[in-house]
Every structure is written in C-alpha cells, then in structure tokens.
N, C-alpha and C positions, 0 to 999 in steps of 0.2 A: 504493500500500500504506500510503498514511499516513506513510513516515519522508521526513525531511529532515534536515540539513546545515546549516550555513553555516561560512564559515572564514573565517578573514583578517580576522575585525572589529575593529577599534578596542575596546579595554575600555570597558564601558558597560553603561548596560540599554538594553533592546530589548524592544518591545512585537512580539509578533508575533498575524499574523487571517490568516483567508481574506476575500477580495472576494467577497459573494456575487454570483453570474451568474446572469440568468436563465435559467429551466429547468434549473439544477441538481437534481438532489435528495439528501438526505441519505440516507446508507449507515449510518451508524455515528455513535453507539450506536444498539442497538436502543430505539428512543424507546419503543417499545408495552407495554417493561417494568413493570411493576406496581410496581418500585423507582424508575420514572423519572419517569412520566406516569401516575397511577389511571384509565386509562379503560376504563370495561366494556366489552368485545367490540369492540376495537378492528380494522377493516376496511381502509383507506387513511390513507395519509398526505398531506400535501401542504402545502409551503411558500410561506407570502404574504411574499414579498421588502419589500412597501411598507408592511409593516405590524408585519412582523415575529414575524410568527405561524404555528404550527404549525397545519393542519386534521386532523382525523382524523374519520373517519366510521367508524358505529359499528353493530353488528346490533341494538340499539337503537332508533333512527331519528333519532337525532342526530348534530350534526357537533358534535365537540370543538374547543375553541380554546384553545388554549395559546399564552400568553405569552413570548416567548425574552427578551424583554429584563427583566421583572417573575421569571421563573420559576415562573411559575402559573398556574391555568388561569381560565377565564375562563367567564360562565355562556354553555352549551351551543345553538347555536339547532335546534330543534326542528324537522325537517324530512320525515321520512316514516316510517317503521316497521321495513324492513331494509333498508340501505343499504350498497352496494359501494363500487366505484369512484369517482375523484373525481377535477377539473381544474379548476385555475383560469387564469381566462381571461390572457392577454399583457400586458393592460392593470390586471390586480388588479381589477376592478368587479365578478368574479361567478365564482362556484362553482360547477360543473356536477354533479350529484351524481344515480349511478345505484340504482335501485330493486330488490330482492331482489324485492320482493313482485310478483301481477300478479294481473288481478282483470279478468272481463267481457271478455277477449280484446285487452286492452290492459296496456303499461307505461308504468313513469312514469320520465319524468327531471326532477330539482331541480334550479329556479334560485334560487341564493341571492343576492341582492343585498348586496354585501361591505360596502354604505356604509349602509345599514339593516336587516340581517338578515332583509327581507321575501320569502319563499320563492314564487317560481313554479313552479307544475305540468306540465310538460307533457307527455302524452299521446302514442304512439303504439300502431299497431297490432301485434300481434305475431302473424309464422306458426305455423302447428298444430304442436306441443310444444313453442316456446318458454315457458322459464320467468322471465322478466323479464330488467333488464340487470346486466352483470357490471363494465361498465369503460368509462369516457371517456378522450381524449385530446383538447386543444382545439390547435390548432396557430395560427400565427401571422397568418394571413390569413382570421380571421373561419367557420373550419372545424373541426369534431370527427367522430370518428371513435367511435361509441357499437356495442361486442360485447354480446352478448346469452348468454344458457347455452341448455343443454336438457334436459327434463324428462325425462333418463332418457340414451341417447344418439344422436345425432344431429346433422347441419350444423344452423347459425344464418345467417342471412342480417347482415352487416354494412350500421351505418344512417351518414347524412353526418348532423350536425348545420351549420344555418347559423344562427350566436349572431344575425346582425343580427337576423333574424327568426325565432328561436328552431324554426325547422323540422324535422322529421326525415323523411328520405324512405331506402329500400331504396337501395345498391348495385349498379349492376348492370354497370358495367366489373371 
C-alpha cells in the first residue's frame, strides 16, 4: 500500500529509495497524467531499468521516452501508426511493440532497437476477424507471448514470439 515505518534510529538524516528489480512495474503515480508526462494518446507503459527510462506507446504511432533521471522527455522514435502493447526484452536491447493497425490479412509487430532507435517490422498472418495485436509479454528465456483483438466479437488465437529469430508462429498447446 505504499506506507512504511522505521523506528529505533539513531538521530540523523537518512536518504531513503526503492532498489529497482527487474520486471517490476510502476503502479503509482499515474505517469499518463497530462500534469505529469504530455503524451498524446498514451497506450503502454514500460520501464528500461538500464537506462532509466520511461516507454510509452502511443495511438499515434510513436513510443514516448521519458527521462527519470533529467525529468523530460526525450524526442519520440517513430515506429508505426496505432500502437498497443509493449515489452522490453530481459536484457534492455529491444522493445517489442504491438500494432492496432492490420492491413492485406496481416499484422505487424515493432522491433525497436534500444541502442539505435532502428525499428524492425515484423509480419504475421492473422485469422479471419482478427483485428491486429493488443499486447506483448517477453519472458526470460528468449520467448513472448503476442494476444491479438477481434473485429467485433470473437476467440483470437494466441502467437509464441522467438526474439532470437524474431519469429511468430500460432499456439496450439
């Protein structure tokens, strides 16, 4: 809930932090504030521990990057047109960034490269009333977990991403 304690200290100051861990995520504030962070249409958040940076992806088609230690933001890398979900990889070298949009019986999922901003495309097929993807999770052994919506209502079929070789193939355990 937020409160703490301490007792029995010695008079003094005291510098107190949290340690960040990985795959924490932040709760509070609400960062998406227009008092906090100005980002149009903000979608996802997500925290880069090595860099020390906020992402935010946006129905714009940009990810937001915001500075924790400057307290500003930073210019935006340009990545697709409506963008949901988002994960960054274990190791910090890449953003995995899911697509609103879908176009020709395919979607798209963005790879951003965290150490050059150079964005990768990649490509999947999508089953009949799929309407593009909703939401990534990259777990720790080189695997994600990419849900998809539907264009009205109806199942989605759940996809594996494998980051080595940026693949996406159907679930089918």
């Amino acid at each position: 809930a937020g409160s703490y304690r301490f007792e029995n200290l010695p008079p003094g100051r005291y510098q107190v932090g949290a340690t960040k861990k990985c795959r924490w995520t932040l709760t509070s504030p609400l960062l998406f504030s227009k008092e906090l962070i100005d980002v149009n249409l903000p979608r996802d958040l997500v925290f880069d521990q090595w860099k020390n940076l906020l992402y935010i992806s946006t129905g714009t088609g940009a990810v937001a990057r915001y500075d924790l230690t400057a307290g500003n933001l930073l210019s935006p890398y340009t990545v697709g047109n409506s963008l949901r979900g988002m994960d960054i990889t274990p190791d910090g070298s890449a953003l995995y960034v899911t697509e609103a949009n879908f176009s020709g019986g395919h979607g798209t999922l963005h790879k951003v490269n965290l150490n050059n901003g150079v964005v990768t495309n990649i490509a999947y097929p999508l089953s009949s009333g799929e309407a593009g993807g909703w939401d990534i999770q990259i777990g720790s052994r080189g695997k994600g977990l990419l849900s998809s919506t539907y264009n009205g209502s109806g199942p989605v079929p759940l996809r594996e991403l494998i980051t080595a070789t940026d693949t996406i193939a159907i679930r089918t355990d």
